[in-house]
C-alpha positions in Angstrom: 61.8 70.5 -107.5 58.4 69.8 -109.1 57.4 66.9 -106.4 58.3 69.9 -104.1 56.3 72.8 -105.2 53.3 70.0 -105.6 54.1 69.0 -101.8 53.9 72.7 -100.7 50.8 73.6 -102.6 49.1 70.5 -101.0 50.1 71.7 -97.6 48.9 75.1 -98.8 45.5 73.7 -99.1 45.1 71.5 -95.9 46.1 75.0 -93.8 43.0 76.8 -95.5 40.2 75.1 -93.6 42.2 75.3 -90.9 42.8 79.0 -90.6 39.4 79.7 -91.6 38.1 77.3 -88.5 40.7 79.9 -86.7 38.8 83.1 -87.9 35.4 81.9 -88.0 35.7 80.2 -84.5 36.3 81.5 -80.6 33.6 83.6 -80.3 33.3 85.9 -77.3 31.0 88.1 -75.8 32.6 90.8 -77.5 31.7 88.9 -80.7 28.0 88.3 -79.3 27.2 91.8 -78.8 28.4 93.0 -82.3 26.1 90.0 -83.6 23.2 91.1 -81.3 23.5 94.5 -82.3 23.2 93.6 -86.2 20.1 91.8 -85.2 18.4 94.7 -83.7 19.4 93.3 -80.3 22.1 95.7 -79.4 20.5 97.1 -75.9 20.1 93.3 -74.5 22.6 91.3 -71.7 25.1 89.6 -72.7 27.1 87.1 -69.7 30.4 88.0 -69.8 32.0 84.3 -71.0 30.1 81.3 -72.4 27.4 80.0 -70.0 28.5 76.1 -71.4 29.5 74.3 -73.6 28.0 71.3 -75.6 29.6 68.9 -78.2 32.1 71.1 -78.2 29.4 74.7 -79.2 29.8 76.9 -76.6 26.5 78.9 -75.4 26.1 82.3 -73.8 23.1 83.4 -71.9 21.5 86.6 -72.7 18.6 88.7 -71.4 16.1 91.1 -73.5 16.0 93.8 -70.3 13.0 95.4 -72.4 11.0 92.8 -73.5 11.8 90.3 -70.3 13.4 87.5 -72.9 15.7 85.3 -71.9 17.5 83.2 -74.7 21.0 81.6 -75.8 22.9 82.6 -78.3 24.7 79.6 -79.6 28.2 78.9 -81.3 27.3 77.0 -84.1 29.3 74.4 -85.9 28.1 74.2 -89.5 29.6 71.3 -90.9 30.8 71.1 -94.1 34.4 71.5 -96.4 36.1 74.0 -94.3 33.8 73.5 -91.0 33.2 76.8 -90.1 31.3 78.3 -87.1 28.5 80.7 -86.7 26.6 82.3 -84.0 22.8 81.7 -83.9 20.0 82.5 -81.4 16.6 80.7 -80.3 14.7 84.6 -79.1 12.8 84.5 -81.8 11.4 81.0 -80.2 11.6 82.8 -76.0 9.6 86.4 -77.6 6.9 83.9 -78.2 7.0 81.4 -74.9 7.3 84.6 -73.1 4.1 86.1 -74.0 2.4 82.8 -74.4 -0.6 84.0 -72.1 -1.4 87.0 -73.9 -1.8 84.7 -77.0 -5.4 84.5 -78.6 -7.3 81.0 -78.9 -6.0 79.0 -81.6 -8.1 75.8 -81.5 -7.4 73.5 -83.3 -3.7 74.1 -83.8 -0.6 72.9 -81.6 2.2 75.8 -80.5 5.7 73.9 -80.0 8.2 76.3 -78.1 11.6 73.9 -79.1 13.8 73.2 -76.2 16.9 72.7 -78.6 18.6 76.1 -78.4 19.9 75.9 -81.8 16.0 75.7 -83.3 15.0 79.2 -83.4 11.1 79.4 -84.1 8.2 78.7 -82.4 5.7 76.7 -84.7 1.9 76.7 -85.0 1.2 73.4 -86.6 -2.2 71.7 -87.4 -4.0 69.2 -89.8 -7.0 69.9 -92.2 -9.3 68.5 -94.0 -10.6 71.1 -96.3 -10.9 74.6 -97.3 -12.8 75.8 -94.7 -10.6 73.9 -92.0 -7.8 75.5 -93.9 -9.0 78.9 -93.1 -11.0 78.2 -90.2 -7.2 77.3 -88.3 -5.4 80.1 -90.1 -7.7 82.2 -88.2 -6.4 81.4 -84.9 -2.6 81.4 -86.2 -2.9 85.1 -87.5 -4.6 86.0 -84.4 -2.0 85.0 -82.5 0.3 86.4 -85.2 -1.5 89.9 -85.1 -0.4 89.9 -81.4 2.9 89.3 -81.3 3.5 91.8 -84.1 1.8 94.0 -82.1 4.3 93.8 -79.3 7.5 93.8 -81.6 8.4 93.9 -84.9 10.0 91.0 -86.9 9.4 88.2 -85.4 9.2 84.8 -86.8 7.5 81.7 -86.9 7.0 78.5 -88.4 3.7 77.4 -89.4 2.8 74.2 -90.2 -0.5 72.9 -92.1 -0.6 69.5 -93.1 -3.5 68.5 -95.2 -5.3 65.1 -94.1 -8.1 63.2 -95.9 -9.2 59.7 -96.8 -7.0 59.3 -99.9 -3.7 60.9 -97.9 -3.8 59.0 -95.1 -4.3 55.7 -98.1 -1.1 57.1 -99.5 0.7 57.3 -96.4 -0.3 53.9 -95.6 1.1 52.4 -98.8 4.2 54.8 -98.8 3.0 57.6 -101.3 2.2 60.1 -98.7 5.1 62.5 -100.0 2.9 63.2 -102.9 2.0 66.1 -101.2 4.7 66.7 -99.7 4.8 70.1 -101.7 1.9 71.5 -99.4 2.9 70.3 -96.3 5.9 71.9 -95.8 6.2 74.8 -93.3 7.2 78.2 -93.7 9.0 80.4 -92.0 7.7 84.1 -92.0 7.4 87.0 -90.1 4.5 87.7 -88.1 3.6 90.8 -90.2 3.6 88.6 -93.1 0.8 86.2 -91.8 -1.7 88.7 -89.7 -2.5 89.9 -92.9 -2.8 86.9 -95.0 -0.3 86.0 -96.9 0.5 82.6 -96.0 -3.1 81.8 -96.0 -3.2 82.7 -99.6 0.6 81.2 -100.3 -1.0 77.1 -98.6 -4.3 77.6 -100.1 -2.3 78.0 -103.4 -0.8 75.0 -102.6 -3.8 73.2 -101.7 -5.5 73.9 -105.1 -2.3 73.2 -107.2 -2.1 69.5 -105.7 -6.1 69.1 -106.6 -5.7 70.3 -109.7 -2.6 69.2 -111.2 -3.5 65.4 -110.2 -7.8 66.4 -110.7 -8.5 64.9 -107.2 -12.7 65.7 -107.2 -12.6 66.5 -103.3 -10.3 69.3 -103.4 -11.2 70.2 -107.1 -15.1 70.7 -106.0 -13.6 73.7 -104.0 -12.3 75.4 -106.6 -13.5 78.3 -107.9 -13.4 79.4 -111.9 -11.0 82.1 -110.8 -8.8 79.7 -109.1 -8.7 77.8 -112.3 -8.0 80.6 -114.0 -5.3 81.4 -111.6 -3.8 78.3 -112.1 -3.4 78.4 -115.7 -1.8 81.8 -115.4 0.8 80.2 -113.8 1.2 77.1 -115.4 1.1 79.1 -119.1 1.4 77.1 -122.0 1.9 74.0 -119.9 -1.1 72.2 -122.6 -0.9 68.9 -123.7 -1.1 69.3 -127.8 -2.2 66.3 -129.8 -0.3 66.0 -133.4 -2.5 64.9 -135.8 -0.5 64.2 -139.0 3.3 64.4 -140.0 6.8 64.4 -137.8 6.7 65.5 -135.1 10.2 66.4 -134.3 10.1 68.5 -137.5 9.5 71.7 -135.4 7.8 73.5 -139.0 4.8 71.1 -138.5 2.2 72.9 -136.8 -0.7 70.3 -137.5 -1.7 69.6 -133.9 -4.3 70.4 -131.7 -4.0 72.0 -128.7 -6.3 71.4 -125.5 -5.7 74.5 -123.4 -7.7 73.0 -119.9 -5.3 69.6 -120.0 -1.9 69.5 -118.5 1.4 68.1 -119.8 4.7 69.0 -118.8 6.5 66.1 -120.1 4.3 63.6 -118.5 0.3 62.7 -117.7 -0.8 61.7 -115.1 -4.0 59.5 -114.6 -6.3 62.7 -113.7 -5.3 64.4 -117.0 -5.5 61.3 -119.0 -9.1 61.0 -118.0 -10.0 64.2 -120.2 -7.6 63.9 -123.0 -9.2 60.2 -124.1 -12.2 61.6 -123.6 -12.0 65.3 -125.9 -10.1 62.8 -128.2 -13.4 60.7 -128.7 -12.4 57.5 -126.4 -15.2 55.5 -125.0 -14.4 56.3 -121.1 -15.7 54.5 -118.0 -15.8 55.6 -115.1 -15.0 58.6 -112.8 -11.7 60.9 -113.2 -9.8 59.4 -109.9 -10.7 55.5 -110.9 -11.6 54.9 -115.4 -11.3 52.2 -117.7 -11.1 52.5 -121.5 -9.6 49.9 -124.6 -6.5 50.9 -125.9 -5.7 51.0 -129.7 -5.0 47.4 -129.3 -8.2 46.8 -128.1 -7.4 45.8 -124.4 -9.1 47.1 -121.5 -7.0 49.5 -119.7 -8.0 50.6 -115.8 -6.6 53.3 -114.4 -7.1 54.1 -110.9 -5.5 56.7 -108.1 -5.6 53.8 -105.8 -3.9 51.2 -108.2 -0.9 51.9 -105.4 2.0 49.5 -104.3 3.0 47.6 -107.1 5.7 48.7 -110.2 8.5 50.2 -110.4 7.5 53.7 -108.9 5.3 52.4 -106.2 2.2 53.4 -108.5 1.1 51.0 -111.6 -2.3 50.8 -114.3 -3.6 48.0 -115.5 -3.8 46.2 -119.1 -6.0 43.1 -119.4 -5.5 43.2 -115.7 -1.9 43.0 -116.5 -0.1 45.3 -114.1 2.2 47.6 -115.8 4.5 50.2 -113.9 4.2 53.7 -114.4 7.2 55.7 -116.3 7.5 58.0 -113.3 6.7 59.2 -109.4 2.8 59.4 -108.9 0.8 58.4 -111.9 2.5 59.2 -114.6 3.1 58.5 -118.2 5.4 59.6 -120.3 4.4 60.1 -124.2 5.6 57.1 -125.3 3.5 55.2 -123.2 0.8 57.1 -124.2 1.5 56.9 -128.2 2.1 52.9 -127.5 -1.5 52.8 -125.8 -3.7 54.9 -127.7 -1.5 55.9 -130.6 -1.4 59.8 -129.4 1.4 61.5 -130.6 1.7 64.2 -127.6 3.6 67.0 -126.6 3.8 70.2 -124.7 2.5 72.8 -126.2 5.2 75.6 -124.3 8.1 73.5 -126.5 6.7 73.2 -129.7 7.4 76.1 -132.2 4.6 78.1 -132.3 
């Protein structure tokens, strides 16, 4: 009886994706026009079966009377425990092809209409190499962005900024280029959203948080004291506090000092290591990307941004002109290291009990 009930719960369970592929499957263009409708698409043409069908997604073909659009709505198979299907649509992708020639110049920045029907933006994508470049391109994108919003509401886009310089394109050469892969990845927003700024603000936040967290001089020489300030509003308590006597683990000692323009959130990295030997009284040599100082051992210890390629997370220092592997992803040391170096006890201040 119990090998029964065990074989009927297990049958129980295999029927569950299936019934759900059942209910969340075979669309029609009944199904289309309630989805439509929820999209604010309600007044548009639907074709009265499936226009195709591809790896086994079935399409339908539907026209935007009142805006001239014509775009697919697509049965989607999302793939995954149960397999279930949805309905998605490329007009956000048509609204912009079709009123590509009423578009403002965008120099300097490349507008891909995708030709995959299940892609569903249009994307304005360009490189930079600075500030100004930033803003210069964002210009044309919320031009363009202006105008479209103008014509309908809610439409969206992908944008696409990808920030190129000497020491990126050395990274991507020597397979580090996803250390910025934090501001190079696009958004998706609304065209209301980027006519009025927003996303220019949102990538040159990002911009500023890659110079600053690692102290790379040629985005860092951009910043203003309010965007430093800005950063440390949002990076709160995230100092680097040096202990000066005592345990500590013992979370009553309080006999540290803390150096509220240096950042630690677990790890240093080489740009932040630069000023912590240095308001600690080390002898430093050198510039904040590429330094060399003696260790508490007396060995000469380089650190470099380009010291790339070698160790354990493709990024390494050097002791004596030993090479020695950094503890983590893109420069960094752990406290350890740092203790076993220049016999810093460390921390982060935002843990410690203040």
């Amino acid at each position: 009886m119990k090998n029964k009930k065990v074989l009927l719960l297990m049958l129980a369970l295999l029927a569950i994706p299936l019934s759900l592929c059942g209910c969340m499957g075979n669309y029609t263009s009944v199904d289309v026009k309630k989805y439509l409708a929820e999209r604010g698409l309600g007044y548009c043409h639907v074709s009265a079966s499936p226009a195709g069908e591809i790896d086994g997604e079935k399409y339908w073909n539907v026209t935007d009377t009142k805006y001239n659009v014509d775009f697919t709505v697509t049965e989607e198979l999302r793939v995954g425990l149960f397999g279930s299907r949805v309905l998605v649509d490329n007009y956000d992708a048509k609204f912009v092809e079709r009123y590509l020639d009423e578009l403002p110049d965008h120099e300097g920045v490349e507008l891909s209409i995708p030709d995959d029907m299940h892609e569903e933006w249009a994307s304005f994508r360009f490189e930079y190499t600075n500030l100004d470049e930033l803003k210069r391109k964002f210009e044309g994108i919320e031009a363009c962005a202006d105008k479209l919003d103008s014509i309908k509401k809610n439409i969206k886009i992908v944008i696409g900024p990808k920030y190129k310089s000497e020491r990126m394109n050395f990274y991507e050469e020597n397979l580090l280029g996803d250390i910025s892969d934090y501001i190079n990845n696009g958004y998706i927003c609304r065209c209301e959203e980027v006519k009025v700024g927003d996303q220019l603000k949102s990538s040159i936040k990002r911009y500023f948080d890659l110079g600053y967290q690692y102290h790379f001089p040629e985005i860092e020489s951009e910043m203003t004291e309010d965007d430093i300030k800005t950063y440390w509003n949002e990076h709160e308590d995230e100092y680097v506090a040096v202990y000066l006597s005592g345990d500590p683990e013992d979370e009553n000692n309080k006999d540290y000092r803390v150096h509220k323009d240096i950042l630690f959130s677990g790890y240093i990295n080489f740009g932040n290591l630069y000023y912590l030997l240095i308001a600690e009284g080390f002898d430093v040599e050198g510039t904040v990307d590429d330094f060399s100082v003696y260790n508490k051992d007396g060995k000469l210890c380089r650190f470099s941004y380009e010291f790339v390629g070698k160790g354990e997370y493709n990024t390494y220092y050097l002791v004596d002109d030993e090479v020695v592997s950094c503890d983590a992803n893109y420069f960094e040391l752990y406290k350890t290291s740092v203790k076993d170096l220049f016999g810093l006890t460390i921390d982060c201040y935002k843990y410690l009990g203040k």
